[in-house]
C-alpha positions in Angstrom: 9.6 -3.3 -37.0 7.7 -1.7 -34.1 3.5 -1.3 -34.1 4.3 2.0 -34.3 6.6 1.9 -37.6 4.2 -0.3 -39.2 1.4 1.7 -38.4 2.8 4.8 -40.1 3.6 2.8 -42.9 0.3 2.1 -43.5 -0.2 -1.7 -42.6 -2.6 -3.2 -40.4 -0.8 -5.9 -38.0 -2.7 -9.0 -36.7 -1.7 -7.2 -33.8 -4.0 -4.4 -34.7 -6.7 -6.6 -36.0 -6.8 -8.4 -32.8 -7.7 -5.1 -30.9 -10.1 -3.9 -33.1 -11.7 -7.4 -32.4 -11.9 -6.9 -28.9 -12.6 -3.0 -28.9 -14.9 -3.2 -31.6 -13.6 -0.8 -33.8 -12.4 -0.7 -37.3 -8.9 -1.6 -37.7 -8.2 1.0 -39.8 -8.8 3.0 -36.7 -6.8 1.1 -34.4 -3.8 1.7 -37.0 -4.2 5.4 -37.1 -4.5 6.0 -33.2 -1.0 3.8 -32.8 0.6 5.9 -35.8 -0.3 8.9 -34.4 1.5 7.7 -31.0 -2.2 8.3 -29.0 -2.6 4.8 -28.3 -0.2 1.8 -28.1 -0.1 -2.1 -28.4 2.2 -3.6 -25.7 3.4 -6.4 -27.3 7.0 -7.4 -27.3 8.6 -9.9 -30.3 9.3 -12.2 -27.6 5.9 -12.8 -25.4 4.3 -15.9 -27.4 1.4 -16.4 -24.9 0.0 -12.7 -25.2 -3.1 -12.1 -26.4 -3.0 -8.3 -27.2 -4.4 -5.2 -26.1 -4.9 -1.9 -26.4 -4.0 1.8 -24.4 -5.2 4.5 -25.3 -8.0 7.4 -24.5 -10.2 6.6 -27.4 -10.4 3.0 -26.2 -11.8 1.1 -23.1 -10.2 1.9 -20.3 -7.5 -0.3 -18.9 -6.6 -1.4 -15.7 -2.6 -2.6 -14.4 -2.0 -4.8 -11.3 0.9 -4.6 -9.4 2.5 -8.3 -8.5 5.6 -8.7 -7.0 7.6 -10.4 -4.5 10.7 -7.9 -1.9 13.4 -8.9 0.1 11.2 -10.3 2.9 8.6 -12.6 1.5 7.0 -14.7 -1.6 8.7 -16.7 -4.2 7.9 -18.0 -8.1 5.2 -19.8 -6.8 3.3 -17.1 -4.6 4.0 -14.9 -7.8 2.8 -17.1 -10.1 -0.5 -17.0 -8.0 -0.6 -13.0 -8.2 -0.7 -13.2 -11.9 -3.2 -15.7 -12.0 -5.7 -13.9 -9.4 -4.5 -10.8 -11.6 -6.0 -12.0 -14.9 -8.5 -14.1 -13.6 -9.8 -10.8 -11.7 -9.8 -8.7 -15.2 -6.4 -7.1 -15.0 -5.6 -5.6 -18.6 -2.0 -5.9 -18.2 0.6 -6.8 -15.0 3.6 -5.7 -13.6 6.2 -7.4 -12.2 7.7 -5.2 -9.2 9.8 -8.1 -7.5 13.3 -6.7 -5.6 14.4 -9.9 -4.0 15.3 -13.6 -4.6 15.6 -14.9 -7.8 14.7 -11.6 -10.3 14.8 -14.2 -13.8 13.5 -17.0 -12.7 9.9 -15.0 -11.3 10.4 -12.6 -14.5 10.8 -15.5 -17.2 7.2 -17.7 -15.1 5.7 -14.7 -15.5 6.5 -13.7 -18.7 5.5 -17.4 -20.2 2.1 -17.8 -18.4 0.9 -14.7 -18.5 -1.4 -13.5 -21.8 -1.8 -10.3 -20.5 1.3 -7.6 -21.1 3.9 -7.3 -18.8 5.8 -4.5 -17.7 9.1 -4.0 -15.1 11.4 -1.6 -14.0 14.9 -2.4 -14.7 16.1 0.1 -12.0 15.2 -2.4 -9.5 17.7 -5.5 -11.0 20.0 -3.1 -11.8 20.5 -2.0 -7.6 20.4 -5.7 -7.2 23.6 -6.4 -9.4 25.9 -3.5 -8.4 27.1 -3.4 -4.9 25.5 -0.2 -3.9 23.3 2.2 -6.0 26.4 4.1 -6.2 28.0 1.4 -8.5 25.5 0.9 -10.8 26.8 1.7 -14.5 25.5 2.9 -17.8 26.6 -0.2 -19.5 24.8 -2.3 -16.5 21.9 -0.7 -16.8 21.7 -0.9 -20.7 22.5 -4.6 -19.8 19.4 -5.0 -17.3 17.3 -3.5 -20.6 18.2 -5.4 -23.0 18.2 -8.5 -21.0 14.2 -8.2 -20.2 13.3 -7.3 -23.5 15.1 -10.3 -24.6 12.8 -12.3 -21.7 9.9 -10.9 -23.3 9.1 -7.9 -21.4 6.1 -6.0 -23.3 7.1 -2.1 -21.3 9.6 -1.3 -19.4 9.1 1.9 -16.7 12.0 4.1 -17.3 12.4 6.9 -15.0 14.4 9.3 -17.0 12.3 12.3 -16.2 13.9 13.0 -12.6 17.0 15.2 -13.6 19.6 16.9 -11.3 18.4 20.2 -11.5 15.0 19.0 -10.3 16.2 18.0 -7.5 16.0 21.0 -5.3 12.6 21.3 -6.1 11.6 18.5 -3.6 12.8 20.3 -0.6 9.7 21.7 0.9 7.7 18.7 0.2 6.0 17.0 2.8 7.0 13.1 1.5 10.0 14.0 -0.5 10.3 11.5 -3.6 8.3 8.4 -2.9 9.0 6.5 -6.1 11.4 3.9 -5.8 13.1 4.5 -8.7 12.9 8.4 -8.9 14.4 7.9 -4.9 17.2 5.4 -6.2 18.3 7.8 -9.4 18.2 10.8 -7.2 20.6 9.1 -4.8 23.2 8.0 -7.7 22.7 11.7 -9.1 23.9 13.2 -5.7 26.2 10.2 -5.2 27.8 10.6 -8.6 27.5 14.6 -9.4 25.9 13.2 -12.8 23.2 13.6 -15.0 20.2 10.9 -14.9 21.8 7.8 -16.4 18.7 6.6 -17.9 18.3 10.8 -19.4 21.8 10.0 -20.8 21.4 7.0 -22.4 17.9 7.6 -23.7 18.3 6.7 -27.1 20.6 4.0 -26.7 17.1 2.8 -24.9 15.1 3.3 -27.8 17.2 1.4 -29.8 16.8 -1.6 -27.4 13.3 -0.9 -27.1 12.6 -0.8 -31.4 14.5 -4.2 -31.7 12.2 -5.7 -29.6 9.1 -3.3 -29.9 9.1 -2.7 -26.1 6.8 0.2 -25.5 8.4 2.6 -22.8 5.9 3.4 -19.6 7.6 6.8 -18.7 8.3 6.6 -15.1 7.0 9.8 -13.2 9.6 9.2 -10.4 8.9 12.8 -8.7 5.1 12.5 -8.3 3.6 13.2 -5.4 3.2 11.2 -2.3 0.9 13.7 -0.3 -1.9 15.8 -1.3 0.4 18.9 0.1 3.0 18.2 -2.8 0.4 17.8 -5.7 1.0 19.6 -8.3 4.5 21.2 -7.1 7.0 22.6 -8.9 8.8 19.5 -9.0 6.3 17.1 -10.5 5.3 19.5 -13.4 9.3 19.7 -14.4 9.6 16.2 -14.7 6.6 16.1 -17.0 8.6 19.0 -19.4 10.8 16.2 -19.4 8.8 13.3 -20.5 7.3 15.4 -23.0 10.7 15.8 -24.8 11.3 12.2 -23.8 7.8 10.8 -25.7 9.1 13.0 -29.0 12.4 11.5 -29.0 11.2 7.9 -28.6 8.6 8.5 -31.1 11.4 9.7 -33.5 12.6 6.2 -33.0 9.6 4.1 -33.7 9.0 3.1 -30.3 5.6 3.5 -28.5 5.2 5.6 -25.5 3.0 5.8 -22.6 3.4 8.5 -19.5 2.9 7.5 -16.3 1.3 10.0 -14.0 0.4 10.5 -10.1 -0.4 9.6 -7.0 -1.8 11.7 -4.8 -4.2 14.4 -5.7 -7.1 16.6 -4.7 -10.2 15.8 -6.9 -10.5 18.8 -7.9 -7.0 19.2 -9.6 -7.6 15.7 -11.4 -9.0 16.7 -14.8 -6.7 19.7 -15.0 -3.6 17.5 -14.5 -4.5 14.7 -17.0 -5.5 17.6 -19.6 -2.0 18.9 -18.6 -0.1 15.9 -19.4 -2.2 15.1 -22.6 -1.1 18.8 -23.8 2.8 18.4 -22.9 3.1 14.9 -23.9 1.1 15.3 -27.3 -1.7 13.1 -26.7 0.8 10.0 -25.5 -1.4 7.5 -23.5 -1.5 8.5 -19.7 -1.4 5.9 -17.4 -2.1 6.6 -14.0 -1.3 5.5 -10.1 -4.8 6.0 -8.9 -4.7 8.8 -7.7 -5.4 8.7 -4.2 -7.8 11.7 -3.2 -7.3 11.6 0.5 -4.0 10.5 2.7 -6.5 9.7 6.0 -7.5 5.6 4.8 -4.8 3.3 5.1 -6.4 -0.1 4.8 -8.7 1.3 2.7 -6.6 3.3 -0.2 -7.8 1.0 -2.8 -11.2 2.7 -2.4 -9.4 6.1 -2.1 -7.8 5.5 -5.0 -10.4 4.2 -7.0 -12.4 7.2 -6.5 -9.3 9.5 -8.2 -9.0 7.5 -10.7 -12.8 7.2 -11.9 -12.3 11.1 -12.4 -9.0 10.6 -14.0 -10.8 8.4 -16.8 -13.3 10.3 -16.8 -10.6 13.2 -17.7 -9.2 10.8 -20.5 -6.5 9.3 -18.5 -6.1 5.3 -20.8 -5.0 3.0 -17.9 -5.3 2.9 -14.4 -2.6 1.4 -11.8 -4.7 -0.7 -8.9 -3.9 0.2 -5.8 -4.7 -2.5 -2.8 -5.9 -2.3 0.5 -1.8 -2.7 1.7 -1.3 0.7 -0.1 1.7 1.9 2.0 1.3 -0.9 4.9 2.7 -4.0 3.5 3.1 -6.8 0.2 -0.1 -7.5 -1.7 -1.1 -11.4 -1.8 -3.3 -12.9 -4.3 -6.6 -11.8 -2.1 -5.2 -8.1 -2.0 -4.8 -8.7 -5.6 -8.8 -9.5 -6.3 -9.6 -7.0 -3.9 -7.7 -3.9 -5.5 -8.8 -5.2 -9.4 -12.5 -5.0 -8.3 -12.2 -1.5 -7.0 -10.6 -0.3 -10.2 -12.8 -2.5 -12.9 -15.5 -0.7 -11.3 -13.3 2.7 -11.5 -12.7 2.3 -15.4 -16.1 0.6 -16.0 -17.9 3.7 -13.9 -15.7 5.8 -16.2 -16.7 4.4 -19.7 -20.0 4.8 -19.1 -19.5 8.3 -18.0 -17.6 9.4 -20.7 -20.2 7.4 -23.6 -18.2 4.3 -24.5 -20.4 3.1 -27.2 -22.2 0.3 -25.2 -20.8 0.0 -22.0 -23.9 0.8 -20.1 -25.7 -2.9 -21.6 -23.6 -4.5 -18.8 -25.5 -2.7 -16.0 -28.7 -2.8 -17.6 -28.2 -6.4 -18.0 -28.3 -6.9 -14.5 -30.3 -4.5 -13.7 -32.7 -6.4 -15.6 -32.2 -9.6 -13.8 -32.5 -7.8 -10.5 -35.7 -6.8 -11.0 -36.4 -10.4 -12.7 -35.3 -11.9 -9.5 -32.8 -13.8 -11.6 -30.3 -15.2 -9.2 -28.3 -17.0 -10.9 -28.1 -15.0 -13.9 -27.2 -11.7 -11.5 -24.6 -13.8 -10.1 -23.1 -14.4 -13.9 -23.4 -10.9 -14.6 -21.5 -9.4 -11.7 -18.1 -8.5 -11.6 -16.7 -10.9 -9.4 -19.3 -13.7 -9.7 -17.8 -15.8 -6.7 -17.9 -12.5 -4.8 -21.7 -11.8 -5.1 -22.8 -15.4 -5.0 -21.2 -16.3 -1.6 -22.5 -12.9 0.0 -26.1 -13.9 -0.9 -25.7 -17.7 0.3 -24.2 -16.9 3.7 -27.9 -15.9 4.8 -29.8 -17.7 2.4 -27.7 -20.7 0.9 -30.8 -23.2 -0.2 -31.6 -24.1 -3.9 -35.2 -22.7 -3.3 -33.4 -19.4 -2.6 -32.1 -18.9 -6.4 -35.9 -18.5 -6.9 -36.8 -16.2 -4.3 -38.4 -12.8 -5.0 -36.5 -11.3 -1.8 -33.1 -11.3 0.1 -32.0 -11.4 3.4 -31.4 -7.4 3.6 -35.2 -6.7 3.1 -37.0 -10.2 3.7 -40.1 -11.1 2.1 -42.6 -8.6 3.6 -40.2 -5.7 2.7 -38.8 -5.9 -0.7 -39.7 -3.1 -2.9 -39.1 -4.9 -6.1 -41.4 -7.5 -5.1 -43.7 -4.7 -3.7 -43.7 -2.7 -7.4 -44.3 -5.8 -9.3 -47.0 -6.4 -7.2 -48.5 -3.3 -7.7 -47.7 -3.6 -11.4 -49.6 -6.7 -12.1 -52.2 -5.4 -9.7 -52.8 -2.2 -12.3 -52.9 -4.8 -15.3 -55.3 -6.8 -13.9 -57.5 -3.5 -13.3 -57.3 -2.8 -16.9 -58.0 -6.4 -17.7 -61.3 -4.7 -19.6 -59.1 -3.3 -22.8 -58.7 -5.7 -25.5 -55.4 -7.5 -25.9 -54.7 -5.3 -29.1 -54.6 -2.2 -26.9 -50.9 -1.4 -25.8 -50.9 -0.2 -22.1 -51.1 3.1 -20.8 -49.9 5.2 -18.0 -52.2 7.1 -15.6 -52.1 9.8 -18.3 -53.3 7.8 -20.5 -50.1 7.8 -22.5 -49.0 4.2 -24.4 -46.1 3.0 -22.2 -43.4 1.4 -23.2 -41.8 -1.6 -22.6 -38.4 -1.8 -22.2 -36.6 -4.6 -24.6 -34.3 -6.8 -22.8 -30.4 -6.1 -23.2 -28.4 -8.3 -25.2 -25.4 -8.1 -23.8 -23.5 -10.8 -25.8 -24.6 -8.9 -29.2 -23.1 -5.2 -27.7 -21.2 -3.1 -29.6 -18.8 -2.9 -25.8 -15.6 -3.3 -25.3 -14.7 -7.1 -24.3 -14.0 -5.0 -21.2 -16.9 -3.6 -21.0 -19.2 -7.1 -21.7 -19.1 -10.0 -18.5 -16.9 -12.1 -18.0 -14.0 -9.8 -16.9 -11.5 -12.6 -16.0 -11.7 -15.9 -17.8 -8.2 -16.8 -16.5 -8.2 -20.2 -14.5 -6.9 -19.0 -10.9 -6.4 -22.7 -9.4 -3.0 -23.7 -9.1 0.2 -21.8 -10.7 2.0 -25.0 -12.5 5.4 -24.6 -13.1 6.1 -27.8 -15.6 6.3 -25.7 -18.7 8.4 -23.4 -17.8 11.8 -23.3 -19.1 13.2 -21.5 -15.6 17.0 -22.4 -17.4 16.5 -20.6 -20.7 19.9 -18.5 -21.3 19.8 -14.3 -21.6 22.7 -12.1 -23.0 25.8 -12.2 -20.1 25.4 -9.6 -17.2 27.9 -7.4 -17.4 28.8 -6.9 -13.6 
């Protein structure tokens, strides 16, 4: 049985436990937000290493990275290196986006280190396999399915929104279709004068997906690649679709999240996540940043970021990274820690917007040890300790230095935290005349207060939400356990 079908049944999985654990929450509530299909538990049969998670709007908010190797570059190992950085960096769940070389062997590493979820999109073996796109079959691409759930696969993208009547709609658009599978189905529609294959075999899907509790990521292959095309015609009758789609998989006992856009305005952000919550009935949404400008290339993980802090903000559950290669070439593992750190920030900036019940102890924590002049423990605090610590050292590198009650951007003569407590201690010594049993008061004579010192191991956060991020060890990708030869159902070619 699926989380799902358990969860309306009433039971509480360890699955379910083991989020509540993490989010904080009751389990009881972690049950009712997967029965009622707002939140769901990646977590295929199959995947032994993974340690689960949740997605959903009630909870912390997630972040994906993309890993993956294409025709022209990186093997198991390089792959195996993106995951690492991936986890290591804070990424909630990974997807494996490889086109080229050896599809199984990368899939079946990844699936067996990784304890995050994993997610693919089976369009892309499936082109592999046939000859042309023109080839590819129903029974091959129920074939691709079933064979990565059997590997382990936690959630599959399906893009069986993009029908053949929406088609037409992309005509005017500036960038067309610019998802790679929406681009590859609408070329077999017109190739073939039929209907979405993936549409047509929808609930032969869902079965696939309920024996293996797969959780389907609904693919929006006709969001936009421009602001121009935001919110067109086309994009908003694909999402008609996926909310007939999220009903019929729910009918099925699978668990759905919708995957949404791309490139957007800011100010159309909120009212598209509110439009997708309303359409899809409150399934997850799980978006592609979304980029809020088309001018940065280099520098569309910060677009990006920026879109998607509003789209939390709006109640989107997960955000996809983008990297600074957006659109200019493959990600390595450095691209990798780059595009996670814009996005933790993203989701993190967004929780504490939105309330999450102690996500703000984090930055008073080190906020705190700013002040403090704590090095060491502002370095422990950050986001990407390594980061912060080597950007201090470059200037000031000595011991000695950890101790310091200045940096290198202000010196000694010019900090203003070392100015204020200065002038702090200079006002207690002037009231060095009240008796130790009077509190201190302000220069209205008001009692101040002192602020208590945030505990940030004993918060009610999210683990997200509480340091360290990424615990994953990043040296090294070994291959030795691996079974790379392990068996999956025949291809049917």
């Amino acid at each position: 049985m699926t989380q799902l079908q358990r969860a309306r049944e009433g039971t509480v999985t360890d699955a379910m436990e083991r989020v509540a654990e993490r989010e904080q929450v009751d389990p009881e509530f972690v049950r009712q937000q997967v029965a009622d299909g707002r939140a769901v538990i990646p977590a295929n049969v199959e995947h032994d290493r993974l340690d689960p998670m949740i997605i959903g709007r009630e909870f912390a908010t997630k972040v994906n990275a993309n890993i993956g190797n294409s025709e022209t570059d990186s093997g198991v190992e390089e792959e195996l290196e993106k995951l690492h950085a991936a986890v290591h960096y804070g990424a909630d769940t990974v997807m494996d986006l490889s086109t080229g070389g050896d599809l199984d062997r990368i899939r079946t590493a990844n699936v067996e280190h990784s304890p995050v979820p994993l997610g693919t999109v089976p369009i892309y073996e499936a082109v592999k396999r046939a000859e042309s796109v023109a080839d590819i079959t129903h029974e091959l691409l129920l074939d691709v399915v079933e064979k990565q759930a059997a590997q382990g696969v936690d959630y599959q993208t399906i893009h069986a929104g993009i029908l053949m009547e929406h088609l037409p709609l992309t005509d005017g658009r500036k960038t067309g279709i610019v998802s790679r599978g929406g681009s590859i189905l609408a070329q077999w529609m017109e190739e073939n004068g039929m209907q979405n294959p993936l549409y047509a075999k929808f609930e032969d899907i869902c079965e696939i997906f309920a024996e293996y509790d797969v959780t389907f990521s609904l693919g929006d292959g006709l969001r936009p690649g421009c602001l121009a095309d935001a919110g067109d015609d086309a994009q908003f009758a694909e999402l008609e679709t996926l909310g007939e789609l999220t009903s019929i998989a729910h009918d099925h006992g699978v668990q759905v999240m919708v995957e949404g856009p791309g490139h957007v305005p800011m100010d159309q952000i909120s009212g598209q996540v509110e439009r997708q919550q309303e359409v899809c009935d409150g399934a997850p949404f799980y978006v592609l940043g979304p980029l809020v400008t088309d001018v940065a290339p280099g520098y569309d993980h910060i677009t990006s970021a920026i879109g998607a802090t509003e789209a939390a903000r709006a109640g989107a559950a997960m955000l996809c990274y983008v990297t600074p290669k957006e659109h200019l070439g493959l990600p390595d593992a450095e691209d990798v820690r780059d595009g996670l750190a814009a996005y933790r920030i993203a989701a993190h900036a967004a929780d504490v917007a939105n309330g999450r019940e102690g996500a703000r102890d984090w930055d008073d924590a080190l906020s705190e040890a700013r002040y403090d002049f704590d090095w060491r423990r502002q370095f422990d605090l950050a986001l990407d300790p390594e980061r912060a610590r080597s950007y201090h050292d470059q200037t000031l590198p000595g011991d000695n230095y950890k101790e310091a009650r200045f940096c290198s951007m202000c010196g000694a003569e010019f900090c203003s935290m070392r100015i204020d407590q200065d002038v702090r201690e200079s006002r207690r010594d002037s009231r060095s005349s009240q008796t130790k049993s009077d509190p201190p008061r302000d220069a209205d004579g008001e009692m101040s207060e002192i602020a208590e010192e945030t505990d940030v191991e004993a918060s009610a956060a999210a683990e997200v939400n509480r340091p360290p991020v990424g615990t994953h060890e990043v040296d090294g990708a070994p291959l030795e356990d691996v079974d790379l030869d392990r068996e999956y159902p025949p291809a049917d070619d």
